[in-house]
C-alpha positions in Angstrom: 115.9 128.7 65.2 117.7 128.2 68.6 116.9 131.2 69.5 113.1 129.9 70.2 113.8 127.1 72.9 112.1 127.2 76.2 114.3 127.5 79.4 114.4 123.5 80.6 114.2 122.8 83.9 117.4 121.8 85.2 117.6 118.5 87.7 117.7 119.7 91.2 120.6 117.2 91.6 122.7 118.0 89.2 121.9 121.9 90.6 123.4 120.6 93.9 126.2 119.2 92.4 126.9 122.5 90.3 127.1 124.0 93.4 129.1 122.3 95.5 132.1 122.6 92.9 131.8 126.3 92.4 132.3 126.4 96.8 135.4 127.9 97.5 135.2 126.2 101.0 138.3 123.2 102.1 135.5 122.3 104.9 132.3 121.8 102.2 130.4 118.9 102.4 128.4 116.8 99.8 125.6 114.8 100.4 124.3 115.3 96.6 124.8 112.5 94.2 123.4 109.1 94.9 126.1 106.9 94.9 127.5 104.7 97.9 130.4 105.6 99.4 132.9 103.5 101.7 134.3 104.9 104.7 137.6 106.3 102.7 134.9 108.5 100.2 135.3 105.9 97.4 132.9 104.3 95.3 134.3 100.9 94.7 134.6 98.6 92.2 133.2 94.5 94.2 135.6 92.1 94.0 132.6 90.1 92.3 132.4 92.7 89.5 136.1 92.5 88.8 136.3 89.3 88.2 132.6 88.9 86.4 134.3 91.2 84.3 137.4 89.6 83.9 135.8 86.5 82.8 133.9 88.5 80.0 137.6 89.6 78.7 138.8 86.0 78.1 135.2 84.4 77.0 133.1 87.1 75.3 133.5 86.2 71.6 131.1 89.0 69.8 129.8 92.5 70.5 127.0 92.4 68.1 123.9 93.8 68.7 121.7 91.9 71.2 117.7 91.6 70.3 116.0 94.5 70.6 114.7 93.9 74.0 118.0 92.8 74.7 119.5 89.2 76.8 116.9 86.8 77.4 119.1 85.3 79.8 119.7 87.7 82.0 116.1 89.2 82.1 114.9 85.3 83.3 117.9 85.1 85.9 116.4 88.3 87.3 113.0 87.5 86.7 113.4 84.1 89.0 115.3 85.4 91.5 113.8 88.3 92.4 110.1 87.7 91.5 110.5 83.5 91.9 107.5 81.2 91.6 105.7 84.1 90.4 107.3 84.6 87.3 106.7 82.6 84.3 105.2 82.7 80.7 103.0 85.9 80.9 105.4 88.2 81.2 106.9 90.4 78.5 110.9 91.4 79.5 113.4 93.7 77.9 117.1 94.6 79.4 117.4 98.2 79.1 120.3 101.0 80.3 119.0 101.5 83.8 115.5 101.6 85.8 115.2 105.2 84.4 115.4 103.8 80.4 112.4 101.1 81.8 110.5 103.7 83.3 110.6 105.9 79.9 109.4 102.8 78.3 106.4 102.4 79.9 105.3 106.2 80.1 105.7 106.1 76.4 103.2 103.0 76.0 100.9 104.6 79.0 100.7 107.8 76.9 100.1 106.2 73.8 97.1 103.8 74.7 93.7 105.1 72.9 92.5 106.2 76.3 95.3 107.6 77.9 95.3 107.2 81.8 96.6 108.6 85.1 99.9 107.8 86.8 99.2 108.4 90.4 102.4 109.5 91.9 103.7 109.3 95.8 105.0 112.9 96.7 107.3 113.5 97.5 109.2 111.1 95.4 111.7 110.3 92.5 112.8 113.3 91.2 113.2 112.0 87.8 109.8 110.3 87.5 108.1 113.6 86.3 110.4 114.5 84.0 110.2 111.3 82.8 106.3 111.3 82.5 106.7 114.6 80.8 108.6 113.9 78.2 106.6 110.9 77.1 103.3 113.2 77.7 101.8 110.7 80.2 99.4 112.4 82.4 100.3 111.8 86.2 98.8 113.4 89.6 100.5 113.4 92.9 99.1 112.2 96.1 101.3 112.9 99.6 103.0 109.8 100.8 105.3 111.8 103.1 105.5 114.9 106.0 109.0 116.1 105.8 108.5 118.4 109.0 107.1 116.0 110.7 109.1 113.1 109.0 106.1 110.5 109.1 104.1 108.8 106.3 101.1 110.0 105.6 99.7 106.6 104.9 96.0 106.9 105.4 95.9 110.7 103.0 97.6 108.2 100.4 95.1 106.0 100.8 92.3 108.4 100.6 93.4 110.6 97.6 93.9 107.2 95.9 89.7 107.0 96.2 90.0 108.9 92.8 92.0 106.9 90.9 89.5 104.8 88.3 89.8 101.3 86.7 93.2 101.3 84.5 95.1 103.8 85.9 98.5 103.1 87.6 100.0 103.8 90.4 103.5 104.5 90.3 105.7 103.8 93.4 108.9 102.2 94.7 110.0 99.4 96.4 112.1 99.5 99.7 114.7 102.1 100.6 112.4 105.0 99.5 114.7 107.9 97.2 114.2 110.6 98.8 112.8 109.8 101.8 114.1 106.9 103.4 110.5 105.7 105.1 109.3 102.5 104.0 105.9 101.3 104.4 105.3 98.4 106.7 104.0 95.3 105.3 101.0 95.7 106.8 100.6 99.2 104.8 101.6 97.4 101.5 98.9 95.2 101.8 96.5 97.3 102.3 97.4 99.7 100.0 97.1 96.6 97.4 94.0 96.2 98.4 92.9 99.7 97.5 94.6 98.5 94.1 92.9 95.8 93.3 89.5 96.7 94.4 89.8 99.8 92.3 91.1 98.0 89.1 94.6 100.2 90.1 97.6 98.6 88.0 100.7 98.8 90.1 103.7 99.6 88.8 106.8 99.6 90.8 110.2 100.8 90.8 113.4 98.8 92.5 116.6 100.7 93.0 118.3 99.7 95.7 117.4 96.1 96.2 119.7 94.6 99.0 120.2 97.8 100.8 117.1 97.9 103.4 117.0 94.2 104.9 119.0 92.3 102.4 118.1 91.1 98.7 115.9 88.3 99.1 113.8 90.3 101.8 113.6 93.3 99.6 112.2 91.2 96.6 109.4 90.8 99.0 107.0 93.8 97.5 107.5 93.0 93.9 106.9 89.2 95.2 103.3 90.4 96.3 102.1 92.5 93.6 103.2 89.8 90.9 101.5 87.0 93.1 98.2 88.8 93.4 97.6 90.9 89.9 97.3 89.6 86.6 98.5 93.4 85.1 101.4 94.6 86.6 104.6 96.7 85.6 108.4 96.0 87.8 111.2 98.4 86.6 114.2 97.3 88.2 117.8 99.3 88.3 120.9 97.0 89.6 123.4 99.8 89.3 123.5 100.4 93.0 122.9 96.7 94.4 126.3 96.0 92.2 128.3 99.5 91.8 127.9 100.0 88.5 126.4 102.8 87.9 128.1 104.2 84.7 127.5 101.0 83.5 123.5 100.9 83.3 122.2 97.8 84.0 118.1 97.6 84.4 115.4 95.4 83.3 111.7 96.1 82.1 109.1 93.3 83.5 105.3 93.7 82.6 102.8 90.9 83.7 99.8 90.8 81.1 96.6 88.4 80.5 97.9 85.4 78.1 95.9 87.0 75.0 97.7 90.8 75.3 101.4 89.7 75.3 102.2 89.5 71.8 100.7 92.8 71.2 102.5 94.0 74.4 106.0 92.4 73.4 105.7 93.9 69.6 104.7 97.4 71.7 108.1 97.3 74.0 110.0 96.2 71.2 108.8 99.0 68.8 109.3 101.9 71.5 112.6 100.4 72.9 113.3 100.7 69.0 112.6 104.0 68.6 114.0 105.6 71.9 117.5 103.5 73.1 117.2 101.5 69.9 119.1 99.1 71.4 120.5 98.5 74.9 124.3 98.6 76.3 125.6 95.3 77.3 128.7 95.7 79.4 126.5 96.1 82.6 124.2 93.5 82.4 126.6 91.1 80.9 128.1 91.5 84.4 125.2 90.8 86.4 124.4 87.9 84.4 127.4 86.7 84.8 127.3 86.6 88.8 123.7 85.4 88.8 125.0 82.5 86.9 127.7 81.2 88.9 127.0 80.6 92.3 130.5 81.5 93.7 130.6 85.2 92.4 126.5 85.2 93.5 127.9 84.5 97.1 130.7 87.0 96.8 128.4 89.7 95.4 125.8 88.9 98.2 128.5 89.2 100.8 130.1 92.9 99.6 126.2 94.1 99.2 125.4 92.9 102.7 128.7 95.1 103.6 127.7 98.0 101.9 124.1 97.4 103.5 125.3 97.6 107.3 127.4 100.2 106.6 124.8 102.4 105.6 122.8 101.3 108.7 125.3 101.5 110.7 125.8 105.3 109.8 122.1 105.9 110.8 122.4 104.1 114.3 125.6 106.6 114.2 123.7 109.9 113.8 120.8 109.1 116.6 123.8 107.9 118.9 125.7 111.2 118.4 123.0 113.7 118.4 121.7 111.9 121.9 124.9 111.8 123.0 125.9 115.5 121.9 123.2 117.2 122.4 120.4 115.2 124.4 118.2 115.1 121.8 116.3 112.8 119.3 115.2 115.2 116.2 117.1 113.1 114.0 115.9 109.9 115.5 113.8 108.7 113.0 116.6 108.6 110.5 117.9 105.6 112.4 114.6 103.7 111.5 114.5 104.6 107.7 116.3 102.4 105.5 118.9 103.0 102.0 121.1 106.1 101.2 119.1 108.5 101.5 116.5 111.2 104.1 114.7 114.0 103.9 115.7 116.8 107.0 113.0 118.2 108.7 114.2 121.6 107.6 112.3 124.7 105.3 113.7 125.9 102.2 115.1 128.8 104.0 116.6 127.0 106.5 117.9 124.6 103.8 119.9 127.5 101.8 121.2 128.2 105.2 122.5 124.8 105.7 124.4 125.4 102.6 125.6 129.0 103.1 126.8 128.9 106.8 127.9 125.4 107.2 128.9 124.6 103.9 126.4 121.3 103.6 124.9 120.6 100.0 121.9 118.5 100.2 119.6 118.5 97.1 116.8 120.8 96.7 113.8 119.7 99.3 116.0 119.0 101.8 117.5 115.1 100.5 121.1 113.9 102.2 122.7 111.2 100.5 123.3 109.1 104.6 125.6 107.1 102.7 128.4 109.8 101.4 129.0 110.4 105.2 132.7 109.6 107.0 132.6 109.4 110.8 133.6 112.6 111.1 131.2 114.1 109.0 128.5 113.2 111.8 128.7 116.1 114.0 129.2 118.5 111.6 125.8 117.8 109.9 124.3 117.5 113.4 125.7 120.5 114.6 124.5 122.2 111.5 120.9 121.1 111.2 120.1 122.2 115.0 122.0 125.6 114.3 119.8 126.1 111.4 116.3 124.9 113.4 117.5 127.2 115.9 118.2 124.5 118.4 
């Protein structure tokens, strides 16, 4: 029977990943995963976390299973902090493992409405969203949102493939610190792009990531703010693996504004697809984040190591336009200093992106994506050096 399954495609960054382990190289550098990194190359544990999680130890006094759609608790801690005044009764919530587990969710339900309709997608963008989409057999089209040679938005091409979207589609895209590009629209460009939205009966749907890591996490609530303000339909998938470092630990939440007379029949839907995918979701994470929210001591310690972890990161894009000025009196990599979260696109081919790997011994994932965040100081003018040998600078 085996015998008979297709070839899947294989995540391009777990490809990356592959192939930095099999490189023989001492000097290899990987700019692969996303996951921060301190200045030592560690991921660590916050102080916040630790103790959230020692508290857990001493008080927890069950590990039954939670409702199906998990915490109330923590999904309304969330649901106030990050959305505010704007959240309230209409809104159906579940806790689930991770933005991604939210995400598969919703394609689910998209794909399994009587009339099924478009996700409209920002390219380039999440590599997992299409997969994702896929799998639940939710039709989707892409639409550019970005020129990696020329590393700009292409705002106003968004806006005008976004002409043929119709009433009830969505439109799929992500808050601030955009994976993989790093380019953010203004605020300006967010409201108008609502404004295409709601004129054209659009339902947005957005992803959050890395909240915290782009101006700090009450400004980067500031998009899901608007769109939950303004629309009366309205999906927020939000991931707080990165924004607390704990990624193996999966801690997301589902939010989805309806109209007062659709939320039962939306909370029976979540409920029966959370039901038959995860079933039910892990705890351990968001047990920790609810935790923090709810005690304004570890809130303010949390706050404190994510605003750490958020200058760092900038701090290493000031670094890389200061060195390659300084180096080599040039400002190709300039706009990375402008960009915002872990992560860039180079403005580099294919070709030249193999070559990135095979001379200098730099593993970026496929389309050209470098994690900013997994760099050490020294690391700095090697990828510099490398990127203008392989431009042919």
């Amino acid at each position: 029977m085996f015998e008979n399954l297709n070839d899947y495609p294989v995540d391009p960054i777990m490809i990356g990943a592959d192939y930095f382990a099999q490189d023989p190289r001492d000097d290899k550098l990987n700019l692969t995963v996303g996951v921060y990194q301190d200045e030592h190359g560690h991921t660590p544990i916050l102080q916040a976390v630790k103790e959230a999680e020692r508290i857990l130890v001493e008080t927890q006094v069950s590990k039954s299973y939670l409702a199906l759609t998990g915490d109330a608790e923590y999904c309304n801690l969330i649901g106030l902090d990050i959305l505010g005044s704007a959240f309230g009764d209409e809104w159906v919530t579940a806790q689930t493992s991770g933005g991604a587990v939210a995400l598969r969710v919703m394609a689910d339900l998209v794909a399994q409405l009587p009339v099924s309709p478009t996700v409209w997608l920002q390219t380039p963008t999440y590599g997992n969203y299409i997969p994702i989409l896929t799998a639940a057999g939710a039709k989707y089209r892409g639409i550019p949102y970005y020129d990696r040679i020329r590393s700009k938005i292409t705002f106003e091409r968004m806006l005008k493939h976004l002409s043929h979207a119709k009433a009830g589609d969505l439109f799929l895209m992500q808050g601030y610190c955009h994976n993989p590009t790093g380019a953010d629209m203004t605020a300006d460009q967010f409201d108008a792009l609502l404004n295409v939205l709601d004129e054209r009966g659009v339902i947005p749907w957005i992803d959050l990531a890395y909240l915290g890591f782009a101006q700090g996490w009450e400004a980067d609530s500031d998009f899901a703010r608007k769109i939950a303000d303004r629309f009366d339909e309205c999906i927020i998938c939000i991931t707080l693996s990165k924004s607390f470092g704990i990624y193996r630990d999966r801690a997301g939440a589902l939010f989805v504004k309806t109209r007062p007379a659709d939320k039962s029949k939306m909370q029976r839907a979540v409920s029966a697809i959370v039901r038959s995918g995860a079933s039910h979701a892990p705890d351990h994470g968001p047990s920790v984040v609810r935790t923090i929210m709810g005690d304004p001591k570890l809130k303010n310690m949390w706050l404190d190591d994510l605003e750490t972890m958020r200058l760092r990161v900038r701090g290493i894009r000031q670094n890389i336009v200061q060195t390659e000025r300084s180096n080599h009196d040039a400002d190709i990599l300039k706009y990375i200093g402008s960009q915002s979260g872990m992560f860039s696109l180079l403005p580099i081919t294919t070709e030249q992106e193999h070559a990135l790997t095979r001379d200098h011994g730099i593993h970026v994932v496929q389309g050209g994506r470098v994690n900013v965040a997994r760099l050490k100081p020294d690391d700095i003018s090697s990828l510099i050096n490398a990127t203008h040998d392989v431009l042919g600078l």
